[in-house]
C-alpha positions in Angstrom: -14.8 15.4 -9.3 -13.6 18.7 -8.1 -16.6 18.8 -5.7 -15.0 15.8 -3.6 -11.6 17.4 -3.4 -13.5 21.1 -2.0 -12.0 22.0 1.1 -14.7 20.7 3.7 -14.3 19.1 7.3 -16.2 16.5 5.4 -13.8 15.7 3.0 -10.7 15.7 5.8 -12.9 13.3 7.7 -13.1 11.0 4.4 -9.2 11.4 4.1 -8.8 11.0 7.9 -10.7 7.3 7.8 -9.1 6.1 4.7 -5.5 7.0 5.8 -6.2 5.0 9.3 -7.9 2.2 7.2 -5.3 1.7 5.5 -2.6 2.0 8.0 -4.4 -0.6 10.0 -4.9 -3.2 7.3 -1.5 -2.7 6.3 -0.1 -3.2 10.0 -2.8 -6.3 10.8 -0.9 -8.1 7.1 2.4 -7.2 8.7 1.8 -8.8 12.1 2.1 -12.2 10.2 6.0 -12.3 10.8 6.5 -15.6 9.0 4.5 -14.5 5.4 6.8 -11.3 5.9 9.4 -13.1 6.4 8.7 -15.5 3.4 8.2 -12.4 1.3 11.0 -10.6 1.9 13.6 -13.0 3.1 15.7 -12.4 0.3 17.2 -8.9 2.1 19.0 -11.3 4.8 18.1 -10.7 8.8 19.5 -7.6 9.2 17.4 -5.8 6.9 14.1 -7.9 7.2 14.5 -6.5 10.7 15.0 -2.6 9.9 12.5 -3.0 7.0 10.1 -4.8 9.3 10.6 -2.1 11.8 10.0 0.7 10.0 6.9 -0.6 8.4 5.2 -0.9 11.9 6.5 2.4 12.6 5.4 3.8 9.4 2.2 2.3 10.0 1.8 3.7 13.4 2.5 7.2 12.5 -0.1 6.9 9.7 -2.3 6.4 12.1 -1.5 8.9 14.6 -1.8 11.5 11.7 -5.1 10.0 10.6 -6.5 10.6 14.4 -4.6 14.2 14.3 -6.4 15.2 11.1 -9.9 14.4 13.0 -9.2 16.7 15.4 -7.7 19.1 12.4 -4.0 19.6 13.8 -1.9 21.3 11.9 1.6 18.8 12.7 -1.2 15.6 11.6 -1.8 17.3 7.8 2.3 18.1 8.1 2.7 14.6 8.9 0.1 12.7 6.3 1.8 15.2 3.1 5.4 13.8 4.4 4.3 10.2 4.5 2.9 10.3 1.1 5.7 12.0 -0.3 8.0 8.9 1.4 5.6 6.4 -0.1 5.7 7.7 -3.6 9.4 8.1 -3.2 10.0 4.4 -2.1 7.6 3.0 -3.9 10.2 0.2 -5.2 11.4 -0.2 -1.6 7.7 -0.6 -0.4 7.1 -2.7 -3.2 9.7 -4.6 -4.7 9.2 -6.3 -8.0 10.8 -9.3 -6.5 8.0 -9.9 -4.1 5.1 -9.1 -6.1 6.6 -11.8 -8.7 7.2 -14.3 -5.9 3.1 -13.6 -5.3 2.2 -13.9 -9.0 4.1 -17.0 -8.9 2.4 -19.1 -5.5 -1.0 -18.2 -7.3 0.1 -19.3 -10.4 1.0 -22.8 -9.0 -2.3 -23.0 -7.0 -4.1 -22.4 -10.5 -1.8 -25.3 -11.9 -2.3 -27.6 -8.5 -6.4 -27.0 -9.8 -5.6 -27.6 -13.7 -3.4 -30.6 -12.8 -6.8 -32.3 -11.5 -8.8 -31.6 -14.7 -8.3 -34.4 -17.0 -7.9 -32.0 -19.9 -5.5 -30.1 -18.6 -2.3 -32.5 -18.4 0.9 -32.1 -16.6 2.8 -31.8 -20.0 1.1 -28.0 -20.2 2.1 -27.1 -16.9 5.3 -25.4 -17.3 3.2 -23.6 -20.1 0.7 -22.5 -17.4 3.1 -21.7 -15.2 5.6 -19.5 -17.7 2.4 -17.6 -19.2 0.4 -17.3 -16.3 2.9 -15.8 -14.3 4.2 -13.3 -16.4 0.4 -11.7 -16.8 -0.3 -11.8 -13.6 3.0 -10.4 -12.4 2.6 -7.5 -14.8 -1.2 -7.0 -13.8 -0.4 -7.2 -10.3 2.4 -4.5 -10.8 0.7 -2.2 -12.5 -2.5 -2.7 -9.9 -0.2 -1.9 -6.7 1.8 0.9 -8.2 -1.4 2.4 -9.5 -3.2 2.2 -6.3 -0.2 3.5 -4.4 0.2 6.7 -6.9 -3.5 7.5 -6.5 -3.8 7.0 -2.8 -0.4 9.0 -1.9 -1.2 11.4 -4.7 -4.7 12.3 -3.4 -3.4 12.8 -0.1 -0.5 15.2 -1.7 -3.0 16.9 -3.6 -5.6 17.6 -1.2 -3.4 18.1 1.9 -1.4 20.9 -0.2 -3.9 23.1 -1.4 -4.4 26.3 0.2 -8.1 26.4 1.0 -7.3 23.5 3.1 -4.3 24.5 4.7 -7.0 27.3 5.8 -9.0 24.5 7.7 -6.4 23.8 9.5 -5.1 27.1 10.8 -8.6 28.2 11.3 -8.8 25.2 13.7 -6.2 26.5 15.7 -7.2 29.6 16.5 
């Protein structure tokens, strides 16, 4: 384990690809105005707008700091540590409870559209489904999203920080 966090152009490649992997999956789900907009909605137009906005921004200058550590510049390893520490401090704001719960739910009432068409499964259990399906797959998404976003931004915090490859980087410039 400690091996894949040595300080090794290798390793800031690995870092460099995931962080603009990422940033680009995440952009390509947010060019789909109308699910974004179905998803977050609730805030009202004004701050859809500013929430959408900084998103693509976000996004944009994760991937401008992924390209930047490639090259191994100094401001891109500045810039990937100060994303991740935004991300694990708005981690509610990124991910509100009330969207992942509106998620759980439309998944939920696709399972139940499925059950309603088995014989055995009659449409006086379906509020059943729906109350007790939702609550374990809200939690399990939850916990799943958070997780991943802790370990992704956390890595990045970790690894970026450390001395030995804060030497890579100012080796690089000279």
């Amino acid at each position: 384990m400690m091996r894949f966090f040595a300080a090794s152009l290798q390793n800031v490649r690995f870092f460099a690809w995931l962080v603009v992997a990422v940033a680009v999956i995440q952009l390509w789900g947010n060019l789909n105005l109308s699910g974004y907009r179905d998803s977050f909605g609730y805030l009202g137009p004004v701050l859809l707008t500013l929430r959408y906005l900084v998103s693509i921004v976000l996004r944009l200058a994760a991937i401008t700091a992924g390209v930047g550590l490639l090259r191994l510049r100094e401001w891109a390893r500045r810039l990937v540590l100060a994303l991740a520490g935004f991300n694990l401090l708005t981690i509610y704001w990124k991910h509100p409870i009330p969207v992942i719960w509106a998620a759980a739910r439309r998944f939920v009432e696709q399972l139940a559209g499925a059950c309603t068409a088995d014989p055995r499964c009659g449409p006086e259990n379906l509020p059943l489904v729906l109350n007790y399906f939702s609550g374990k797959i809200f939690f399990t998404a939850l916990f799943c999203v958070y997780l991943g976003e802790l370990l992704f931004s956390g890595s990045l915090l970790y690894y970026f920080s450390r001395p030995a490859v804060r030497k890579l980087f100012n080796a690089a410039k000279t």
